[in-house]
C-alpha positions in Angstrom: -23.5 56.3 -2.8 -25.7 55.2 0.0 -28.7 57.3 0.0 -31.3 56.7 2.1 -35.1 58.6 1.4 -36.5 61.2 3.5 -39.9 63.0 3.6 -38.4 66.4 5.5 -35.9 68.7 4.1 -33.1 70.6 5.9 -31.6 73.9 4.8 -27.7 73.6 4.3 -26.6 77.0 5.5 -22.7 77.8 4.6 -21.8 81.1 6.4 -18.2 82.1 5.0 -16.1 85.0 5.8 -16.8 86.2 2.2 -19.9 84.9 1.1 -23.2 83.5 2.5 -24.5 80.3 0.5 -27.3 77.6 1.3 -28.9 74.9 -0.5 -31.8 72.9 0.0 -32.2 69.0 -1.0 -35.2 67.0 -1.9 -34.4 63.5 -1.0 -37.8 62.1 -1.2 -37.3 60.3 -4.4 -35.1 57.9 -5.3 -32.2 60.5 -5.9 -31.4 63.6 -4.4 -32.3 66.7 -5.9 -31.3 70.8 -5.5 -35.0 72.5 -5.2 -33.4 75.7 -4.4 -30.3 77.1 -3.5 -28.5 81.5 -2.7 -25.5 83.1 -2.7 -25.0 86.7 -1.5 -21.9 88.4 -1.1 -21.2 89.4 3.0 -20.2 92.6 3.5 -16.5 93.2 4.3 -15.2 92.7 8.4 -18.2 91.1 9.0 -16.5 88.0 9.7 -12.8 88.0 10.0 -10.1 85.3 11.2 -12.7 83.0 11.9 -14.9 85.2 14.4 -17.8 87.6 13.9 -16.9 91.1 14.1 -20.5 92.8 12.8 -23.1 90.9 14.5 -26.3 92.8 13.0 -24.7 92.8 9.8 -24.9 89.1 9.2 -28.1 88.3 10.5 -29.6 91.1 8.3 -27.4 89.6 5.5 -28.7 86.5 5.9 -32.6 87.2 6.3 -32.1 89.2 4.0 -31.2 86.1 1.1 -34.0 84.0 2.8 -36.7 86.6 2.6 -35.5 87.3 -1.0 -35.7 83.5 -2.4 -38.9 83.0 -0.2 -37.1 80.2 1.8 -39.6 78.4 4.2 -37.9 75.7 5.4 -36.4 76.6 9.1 -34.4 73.2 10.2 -31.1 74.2 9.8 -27.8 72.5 9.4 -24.8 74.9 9.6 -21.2 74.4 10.0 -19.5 75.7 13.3 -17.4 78.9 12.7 -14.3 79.8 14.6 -11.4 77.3 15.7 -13.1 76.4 19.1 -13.5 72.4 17.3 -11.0 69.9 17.7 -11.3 66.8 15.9 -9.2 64.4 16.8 -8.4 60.3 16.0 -8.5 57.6 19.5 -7.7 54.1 19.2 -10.4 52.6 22.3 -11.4 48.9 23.0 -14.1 47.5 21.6 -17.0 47.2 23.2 -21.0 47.7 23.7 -22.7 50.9 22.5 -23.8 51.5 25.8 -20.5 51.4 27.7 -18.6 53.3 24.5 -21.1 56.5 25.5 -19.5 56.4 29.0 -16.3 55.9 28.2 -15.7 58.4 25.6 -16.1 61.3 28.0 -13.2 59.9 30.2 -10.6 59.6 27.0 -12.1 63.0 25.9 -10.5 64.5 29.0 -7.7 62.8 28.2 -7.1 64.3 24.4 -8.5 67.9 24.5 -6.9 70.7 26.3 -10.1 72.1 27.9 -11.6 71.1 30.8 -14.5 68.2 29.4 -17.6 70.8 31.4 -16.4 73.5 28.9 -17.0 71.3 25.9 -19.7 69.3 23.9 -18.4 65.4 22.7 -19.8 64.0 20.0 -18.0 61.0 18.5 -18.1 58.5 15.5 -17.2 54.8 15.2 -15.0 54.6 11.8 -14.6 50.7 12.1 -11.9 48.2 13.2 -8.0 49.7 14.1 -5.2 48.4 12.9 -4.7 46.8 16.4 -6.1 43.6 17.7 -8.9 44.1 19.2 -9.1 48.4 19.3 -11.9 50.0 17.1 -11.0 53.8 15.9 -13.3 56.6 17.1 -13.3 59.9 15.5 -13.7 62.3 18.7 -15.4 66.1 18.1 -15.1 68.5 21.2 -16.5 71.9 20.8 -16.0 74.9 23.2 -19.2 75.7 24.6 -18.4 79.4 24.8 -18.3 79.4 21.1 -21.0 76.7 20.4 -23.9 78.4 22.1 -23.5 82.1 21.2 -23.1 80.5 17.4 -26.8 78.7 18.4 -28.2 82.3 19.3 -27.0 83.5 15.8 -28.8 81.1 14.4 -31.9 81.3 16.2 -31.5 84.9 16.0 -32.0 84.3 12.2 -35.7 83.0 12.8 -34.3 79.6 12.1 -34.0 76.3 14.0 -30.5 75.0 14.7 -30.6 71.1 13.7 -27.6 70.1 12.9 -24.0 72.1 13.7 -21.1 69.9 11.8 -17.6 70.6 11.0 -16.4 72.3 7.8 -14.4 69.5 7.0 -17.4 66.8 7.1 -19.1 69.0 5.1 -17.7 68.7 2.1 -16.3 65.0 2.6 -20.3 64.7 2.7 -20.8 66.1 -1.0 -17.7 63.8 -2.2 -19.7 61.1 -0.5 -22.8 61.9 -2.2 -21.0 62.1 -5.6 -18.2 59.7 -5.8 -18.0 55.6 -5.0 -15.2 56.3 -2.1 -12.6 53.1 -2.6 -11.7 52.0 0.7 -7.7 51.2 -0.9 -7.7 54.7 -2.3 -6.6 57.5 -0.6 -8.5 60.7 -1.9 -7.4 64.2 -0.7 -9.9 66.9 -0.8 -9.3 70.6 -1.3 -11.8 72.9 -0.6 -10.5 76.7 -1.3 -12.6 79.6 0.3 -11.4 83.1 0.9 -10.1 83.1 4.1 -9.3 79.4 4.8 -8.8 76.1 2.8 -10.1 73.2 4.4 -7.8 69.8 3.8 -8.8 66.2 4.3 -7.5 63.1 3.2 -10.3 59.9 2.8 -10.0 56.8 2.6 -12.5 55.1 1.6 -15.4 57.0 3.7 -12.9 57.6 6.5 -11.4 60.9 7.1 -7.9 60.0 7.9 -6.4 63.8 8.5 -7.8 67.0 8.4 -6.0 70.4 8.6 -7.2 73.9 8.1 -4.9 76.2 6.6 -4.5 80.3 6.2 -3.3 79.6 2.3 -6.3 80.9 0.5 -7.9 83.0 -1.7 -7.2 86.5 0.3 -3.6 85.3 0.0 -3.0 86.6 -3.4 -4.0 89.8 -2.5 -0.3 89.8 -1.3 1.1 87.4 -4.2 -0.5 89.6 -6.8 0.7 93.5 -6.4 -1.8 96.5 -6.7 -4.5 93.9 -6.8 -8.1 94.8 -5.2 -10.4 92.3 -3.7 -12.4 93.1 -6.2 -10.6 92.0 -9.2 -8.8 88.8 -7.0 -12.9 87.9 -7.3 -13.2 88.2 -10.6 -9.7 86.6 -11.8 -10.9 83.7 -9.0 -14.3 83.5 -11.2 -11.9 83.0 -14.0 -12.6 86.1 -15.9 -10.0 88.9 -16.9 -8.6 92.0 -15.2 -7.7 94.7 -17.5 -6.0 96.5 -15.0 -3.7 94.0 -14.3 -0.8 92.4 -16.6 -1.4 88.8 -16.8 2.3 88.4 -16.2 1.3 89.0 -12.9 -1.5 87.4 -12.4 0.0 84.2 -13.4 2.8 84.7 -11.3 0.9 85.4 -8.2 -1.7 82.7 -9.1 1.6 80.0 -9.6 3.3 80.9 -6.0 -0.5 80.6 -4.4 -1.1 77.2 -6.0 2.8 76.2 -4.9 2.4 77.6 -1.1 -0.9 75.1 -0.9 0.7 72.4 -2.5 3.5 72.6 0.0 0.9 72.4 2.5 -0.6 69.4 1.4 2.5 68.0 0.8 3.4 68.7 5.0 0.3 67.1 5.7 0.8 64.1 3.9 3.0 62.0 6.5 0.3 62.2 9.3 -1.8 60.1 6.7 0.8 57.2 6.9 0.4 56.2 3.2 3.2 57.0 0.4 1.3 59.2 -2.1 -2.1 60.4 -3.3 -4.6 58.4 -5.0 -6.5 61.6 -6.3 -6.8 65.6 -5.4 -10.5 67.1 -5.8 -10.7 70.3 -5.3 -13.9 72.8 -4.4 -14.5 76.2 -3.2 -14.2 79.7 -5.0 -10.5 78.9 -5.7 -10.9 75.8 -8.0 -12.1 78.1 -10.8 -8.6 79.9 -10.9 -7.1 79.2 -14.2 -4.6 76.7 -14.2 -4.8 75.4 -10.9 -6.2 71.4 -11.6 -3.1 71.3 -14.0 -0.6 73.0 -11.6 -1.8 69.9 -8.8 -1.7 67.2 -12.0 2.0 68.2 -12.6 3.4 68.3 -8.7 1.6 65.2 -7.6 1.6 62.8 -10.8 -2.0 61.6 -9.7 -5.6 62.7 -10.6 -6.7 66.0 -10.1 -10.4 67.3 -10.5 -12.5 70.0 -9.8 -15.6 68.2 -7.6 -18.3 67.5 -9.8 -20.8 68.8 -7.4 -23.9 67.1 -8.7 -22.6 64.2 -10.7 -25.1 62.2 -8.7 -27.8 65.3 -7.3 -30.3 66.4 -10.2 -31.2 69.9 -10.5 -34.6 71.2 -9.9 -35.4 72.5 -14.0 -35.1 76.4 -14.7 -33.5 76.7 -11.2 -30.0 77.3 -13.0 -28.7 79.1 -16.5 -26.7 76.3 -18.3 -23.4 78.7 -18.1 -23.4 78.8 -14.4 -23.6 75.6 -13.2 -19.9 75.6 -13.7 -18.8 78.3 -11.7 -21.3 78.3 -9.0 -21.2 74.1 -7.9 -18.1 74.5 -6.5 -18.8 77.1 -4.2 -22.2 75.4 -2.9 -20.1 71.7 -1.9 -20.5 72.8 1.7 -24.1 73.9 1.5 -25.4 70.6 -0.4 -23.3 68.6 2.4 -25.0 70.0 5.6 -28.8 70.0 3.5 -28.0 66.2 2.9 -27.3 65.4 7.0 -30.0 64.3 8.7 
């Protein structure tokens, strides 16, 4: 893990459709550690589909957590909501920095469909292409129209908007932080949250593919009948429902675990390789019973739940020994955006 020290912190703000989560970093010592970190549960239709529906409702949700953990720190780095982001992968000469600044606007308007004055570019070199003499550039347009009203929200917050990342780098950032990436390995990262799951394939530390999909949590509400949202949270903390047969909920649980396996299993060809080197999986859904065997059995490879802070110490006292566990994997975005600098 390359880990470089740093006197200021950041807070890594995760707002999800379902719940609200930060976490704050000290990395001024020779290895990163949690200082503090919140969850609170947002209130239902707040957020829906991707877009904020109750305005007043978050921000008070969110001061709310801050004011009650005594949170100080106002940098922020927060993950764009909505699907006004495209990411996309450009083969492009090689060439100076300098010139590579210019000429990344022009292939922008070349690989988005919006007009490059309604979007902000940001790009990353990932290294040499496959073809003589081509680098590959990981390109990042966001629509404005969503970009600055999501800046307002933040500042609307009484915080100060850094850093505004994609989901997907996010928690490719916490595997980074964790893991030694393999650059002949192929690595395929599941992150499960209520309304979306987030899909990427790595190799080594580049992000080959990255899909968001619909096949989440709220999708057993219709694979498990009679079910409330209520007790899909629970059986998704891993704990049982009385008021469900377990017939049921392990027959709704199997045809949710299938329907996202499918899913990565479409996604697989735009990667170019033959098979999965490993599956680590994150979010609320990887505490569902059953599911890391369910992913060892379909894809014969490796499958584990993301060991969140296999290399990030915890701050003592700031966690009860049982939930370590059940919480991590909901804060892989959180501790991803607080390590970005």
């Amino acid at each position: 893990m390359a880990f470089k020290k740093r006197k200021k912190t950041i807070l890594g703000l995760d707002i999800g459709s379902s719940y609200i989560k930060y976490a704050i970093l000290d990395l001024s010592g020779n290895e990163p550690m949690l200082k503090d970190y919140g969850i609170t549960e947002l209130s239902d239709g707040s957020i829906a589909d991707g877009e904020i529906m109750d305005r007043l409702a978050l921000v008070d949700t969110v001061k709310n957590l801050l004011q009650s953990k005594e949170v100080k720190v106002k940098e922020t780095s927060t993950t764009l909501l909505g699907r006004g982001v495209i990411v996309k992968k450009i083969k492009m000469d090689k060439m100076k920095d300098s010139e590579l600044n210019v000429l990344v606007k022009q292939e922008a308007e070349n690989n988005i469909p919006y007009g490059i004055e309604d979007v902000q570019i940001d790009y990353k070199v990932l290294g040499p292409s496959d073809e003589e003499g081509k680098i590959d550039v990981l390109l990042v347009a966001a629509k404005k129209e969503i970009l600055m009203p999501y800046i307002d929200l933040i500042e609307e917050i009484d915080l100060i908007p850094a850093v505004v990342d994609v989901p997907a780098f996010t928690i490719q950032n916490c595997y980074e932080m964790n893991y030694e990436p393999e650059a002949d390995k192929m690595v395929a990262l599941l992150h499960i949250g209520y309304e979306t799951t987030i899909l990427s394939f790595i190799q080594g530390t580049q992000n080959i593919f990255t899909r968001d999909v619909t096949v989440a949590i709220k999708s057993t509400l219709q694979k498990i009948p009679g079910a409330t949202k209520e007790q899909i949270d629970n059986i998704f903390k891993g704990e049982t429902v009385d008021e469900l047969a377990e017939e049921i909920i392990t027959e709704g649980l199997m045809s949710f675990f299938d329907e996202l396996a499918v899913n990565v299993e479409r996604a697989l060809p735009f990667t170019n390789q033959e098979k999965i080197d490993k599956i680590i999986i994150s979010g609320g859904g990887s505490n569902a019973n059953g599911i890391i065997e369910f992913f060892k059995d379909r894809f014969e490879t490796d499958v584990e739940k993301m060991d969140a802070f296999k290399n990030i110490k915890i701050k003592e006292g700031l966690f009860a020994l049982d939930e370590i566990e059940k919480v991590a994997p909901l804060l892989v975005p959180s501790l991803g955006l607080s390590f970005r600098s």
